[in-house]
Each structure stands twice: as C-alpha cells, then as structure tokens.
N, C-alpha and C positions, 0 to 999 in steps of 0.2 A: 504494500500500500504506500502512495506518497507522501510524503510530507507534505499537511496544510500549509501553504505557504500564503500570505497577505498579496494582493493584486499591486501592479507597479505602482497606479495613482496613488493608492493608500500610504506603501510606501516613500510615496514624494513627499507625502503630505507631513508624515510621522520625521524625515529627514529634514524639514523645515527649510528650505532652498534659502529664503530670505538671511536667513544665518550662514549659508554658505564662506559668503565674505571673510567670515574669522578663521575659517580652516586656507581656506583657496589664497584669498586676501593675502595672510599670514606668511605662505612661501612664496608667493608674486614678491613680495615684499623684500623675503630673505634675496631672492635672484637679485633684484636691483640692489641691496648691499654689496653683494659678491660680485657683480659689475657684467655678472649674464642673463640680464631681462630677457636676451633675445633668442636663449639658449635652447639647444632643440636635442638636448641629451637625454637620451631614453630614460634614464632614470628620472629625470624630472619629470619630462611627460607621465609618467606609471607612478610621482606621487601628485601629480596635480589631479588626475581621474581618479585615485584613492580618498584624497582629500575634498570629493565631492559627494555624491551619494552616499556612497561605501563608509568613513570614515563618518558623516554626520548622523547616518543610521544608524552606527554601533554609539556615538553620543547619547542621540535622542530617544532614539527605541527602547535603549535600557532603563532609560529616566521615565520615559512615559510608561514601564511596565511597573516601574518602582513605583511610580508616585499617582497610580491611577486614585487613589482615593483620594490626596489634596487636588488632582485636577479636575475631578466631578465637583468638587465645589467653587474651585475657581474661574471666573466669568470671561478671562484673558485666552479660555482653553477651547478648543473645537473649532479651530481655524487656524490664518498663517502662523498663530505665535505658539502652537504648539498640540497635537493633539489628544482630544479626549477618546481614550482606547474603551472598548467594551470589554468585558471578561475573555469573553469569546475568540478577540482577535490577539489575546498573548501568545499562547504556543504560536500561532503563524506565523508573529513578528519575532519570536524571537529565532526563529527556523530559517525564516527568510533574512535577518539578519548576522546569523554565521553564515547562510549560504552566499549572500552579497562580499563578505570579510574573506571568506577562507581562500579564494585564490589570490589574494592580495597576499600571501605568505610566501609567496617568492620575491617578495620584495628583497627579501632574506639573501637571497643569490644576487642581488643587483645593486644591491646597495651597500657603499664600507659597513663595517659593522658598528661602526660610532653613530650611523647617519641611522642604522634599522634599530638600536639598543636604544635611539631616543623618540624612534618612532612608538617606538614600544612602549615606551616608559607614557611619552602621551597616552598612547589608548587604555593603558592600566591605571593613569589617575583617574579617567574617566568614568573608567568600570567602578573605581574604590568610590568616587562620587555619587553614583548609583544603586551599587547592587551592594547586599547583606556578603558579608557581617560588618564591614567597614560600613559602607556608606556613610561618605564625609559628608552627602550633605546634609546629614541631622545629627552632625557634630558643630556647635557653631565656631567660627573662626577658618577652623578646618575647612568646610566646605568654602571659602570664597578662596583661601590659599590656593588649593588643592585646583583651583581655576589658571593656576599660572599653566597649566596644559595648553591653553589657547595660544600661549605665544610661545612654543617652544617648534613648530616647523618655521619657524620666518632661521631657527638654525642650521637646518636642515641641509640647503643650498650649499653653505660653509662646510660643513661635513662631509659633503660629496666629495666634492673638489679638492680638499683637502688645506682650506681658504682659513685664515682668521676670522674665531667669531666675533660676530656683530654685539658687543657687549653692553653697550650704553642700550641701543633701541630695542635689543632684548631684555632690560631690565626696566625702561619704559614698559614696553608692553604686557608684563609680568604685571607689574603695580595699575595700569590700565587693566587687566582683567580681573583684578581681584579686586577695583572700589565699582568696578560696570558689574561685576553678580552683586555686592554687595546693595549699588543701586536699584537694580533689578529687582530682586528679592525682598525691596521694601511693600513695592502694590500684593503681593501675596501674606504678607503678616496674617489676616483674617483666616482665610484658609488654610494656613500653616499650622497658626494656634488650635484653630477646632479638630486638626487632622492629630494635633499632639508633637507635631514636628519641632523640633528645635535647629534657630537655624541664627545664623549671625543678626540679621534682620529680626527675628522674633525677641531676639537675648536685649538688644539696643534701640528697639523700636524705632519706629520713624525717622525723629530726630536725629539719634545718635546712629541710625546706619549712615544717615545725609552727609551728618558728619564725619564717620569714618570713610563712607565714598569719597568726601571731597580730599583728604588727608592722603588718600592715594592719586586719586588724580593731581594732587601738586608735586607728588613723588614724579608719576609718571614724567609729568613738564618736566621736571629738574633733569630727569638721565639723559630725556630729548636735548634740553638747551644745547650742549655740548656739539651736537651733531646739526640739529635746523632747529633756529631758534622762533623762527615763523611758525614751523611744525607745534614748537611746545606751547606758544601764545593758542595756535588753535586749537590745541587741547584743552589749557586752560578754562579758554572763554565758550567753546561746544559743552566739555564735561564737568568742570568746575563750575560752570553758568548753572547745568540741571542743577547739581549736586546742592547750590545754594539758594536755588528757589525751594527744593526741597525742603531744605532746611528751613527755610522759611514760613513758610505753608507746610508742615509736617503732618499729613495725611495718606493712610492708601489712593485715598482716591487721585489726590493727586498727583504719587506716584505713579498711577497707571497713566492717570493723562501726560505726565513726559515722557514714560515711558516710548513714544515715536520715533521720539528724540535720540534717547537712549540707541534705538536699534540704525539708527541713521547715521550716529557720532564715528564708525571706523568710514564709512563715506564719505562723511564731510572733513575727517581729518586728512583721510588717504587721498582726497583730490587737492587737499593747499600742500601738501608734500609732494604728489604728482605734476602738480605745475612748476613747482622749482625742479622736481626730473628734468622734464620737457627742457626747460631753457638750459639747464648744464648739459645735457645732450645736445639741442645745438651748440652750445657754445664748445664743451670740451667732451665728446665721448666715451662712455665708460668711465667714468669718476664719479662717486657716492653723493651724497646730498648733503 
C-alpha cells in the first residue's frame, strides 16, 4: 500500500512561499559576499532548489504538526502566514515531507563537508525548535536563539569555495532573527497562553518582547555599520521603527497589525543593500558592499 502523501498545493501552502526569502534570500546573499552572484556551480544550484520547497517544508510542516492546537486558535492561521492542518492531514505531511528531504542527502557527496555539517546543523535547530523532547520553542529564550538557523546559509557560499566567512553580516543576521521571532511571537501571546505554551513573548509580554526585539535589532545595525552603513540605518529605521511602535502601543493586536511589516523588513532591507550592489558593480566588479 502507499504512503498517504499531502497533494503538491497543500504542500505549497504548509511551505509558506512568502517566507521563502529567509532561506533563498539568505544564500543569494552569502554568493554576493563571496563575490559569485553570478555563479552557476552545481552545488549552489542543488542548494538554492533545496533551500526552496524542500528545506521550508521540513521548517514549517514540522511546526505546523507541532503546534496544531495553538494554530486552531490562532486567527493569523489558515492562509499565506501559515497553515491550519487537520488531524487527518499529519501522517501525509509528514511522509511527504521526508519524501521531499531525502534525496536532498546527496548533498553529502557534493558538498565540502564544513559546507553539508552546517547545512545540517541548520535543519536540526529546526527540528529541536519543533519537534519533542527538545522543542525550543516552548522553552522561552531558547526558542528565538535557536532562530539564528535563518542566517547560517548566507555561510554556506564561503564554505564551498573555500572563501573567508562573512562574519560581521553573519552576526547581523543572527541578532536580526532572533528580535524578528521574538517580534513575531508577540500577536500570538493569547493563543500561546491558553494553549499553555511558554514562549519568550508569553515570559515578557508585549512590552518587554518590543523591547527585547528592539535591543537586537540595534545589535543587528551595529555588526552591519562596519560593512554598509546605509544597510544598518535601514534596518534601524524598517525594524527598530516596528519594534518601537510596538513598544509603544503594546498590544497583540497591534502586533498583528505590523506584523506586514514584519514579513516585508528582509525586502525592504535587501533592496537598499541591493542598490548599492548594482552601483559597485558598475562601478568596480566583484567587490563586497
């Protein structure tokens, strides 16, 4: 007999496309550090199509199997931001989600073994973020750390090649993912608390998550300045801006209402950093930002 497996839409759906950006984004990213945007080395191509579907599924699908009972209550859920699974459709997604992952295990043959041991280590924070007995995210603190996963393929590129890491925007984007869950995570307090979850956002409530969102977004700026100081202003004024309206109006609700914001911020930061690309590329090719 076959394995139930979830239908491809379903699965788009559960992979959340609109977040793609943080996986895909993230090693577009690393190539234009390492100075080969333009590069057409098969190992990169075989992690950019893993870092699409494949990779956001093994993210989401496990979160969504974990956490189907805060997202039955959550009103953010059953649509692009994430979805609301039935009983019914676990075994499929999670059958169809080793089936999507497991040929991506030849990465293992293709890749140095620094560049496949940190691929790795991403998709196991992942897991430990989701799935029992760890599941960091109802350990508070833990779970928004345990988010610096997002920004560990922008290393990936450097590890190929055998390049120096990119260590200032790598540790930028470490402290950017861990005050954006933390911001995240505030419009959910309600249905975290009645679900019984513990979570950095439920420990600190509104306020004091705003606050600690905002305390890492001034981290992130500061590893930026270093490299594009344009960059770190717009992170500032994009993430720092939410983070202290937040704080301001300290409510879920109006977390949820920035929350647009929220999912827009690596866009709007990665196009005032992509336009200084553009001009150093005319001006000087292949040289960093």
């Amino acid at each position: 007999m076959p394995l139930p497996l979830l239908p491809f839409p379903r699965l788009l759906v559960v992979s959340r496309p609109a977040l793609w950006v943080n996986t895909v984004g993230t090693l577009v990213t690393g190539l234009w550090l390492a100075g080969r945007l333009f590069s057409l080395d098969v190992r990169l191509l075989a992690l950019l199509v893993y870092l699409t579907l494949p990779f956001n599924l093994l993210i989401y699908g496990l979160n969504d199997l974990s956490d189907r009972e805060e997202d039955a209550r959550s009103s953010r859920k059953g649509g692009w931001q994430g979805a609301r699974l039935t009983i019914a459709e676990g075994r499929p997604l999670l059958h169809s989600t080793l089936l999507v992952n497991l040929p991506f295990l030849l990465l293992a043959f293709l890749l140095p073994a620094g560049a496949f041991a940190l691929l790795l280590l991403c998709a196991l924070l992942f897991m430990a973020y989701s799935v029992p007995p760890l599941r960091l995210k109802a350990q508070p603190f833990l779970d928004g750390l345990s988010n610096v996963a997002y920004a560990l393929p922008l290393a990936l590129p450097a590890l190929v090649f055998g390049d120096a890491l990119p260590w200032w925007p790598l540790c930028a984007l470490m402290s950017y993912a861990v005050g954006k869950h933390a911001f995240d995570a505030a419009q959910d307090i309600p249905a975290d608390r009645a679900a019984g979850t513990r979570t950095v956002a439920t420990t600190l409530g509104v306020r004091g998550t705003a606050g600690y969102a905002l305390a890492w977004f001034g981290l992130a700026g500061a590893c930026l300045w270093p490299v594009s100081r344009v960059t770190a202003l717009a992170l500032w004024l994009t993430c720092g801006g939410m983070a202290l309206r937040l704080w301001l109006n300290s409510t879920p609700q109006q977390a949820a209402r920035l929350y647009p914001l929220s999912i827009v911020t690596p866009w709007l930061v990665g196009t005032v950093a992509g336009v200084q690309l553009v001009a150093l590329l005319v001006r000087k090719p292949w040289h960093g930002f």
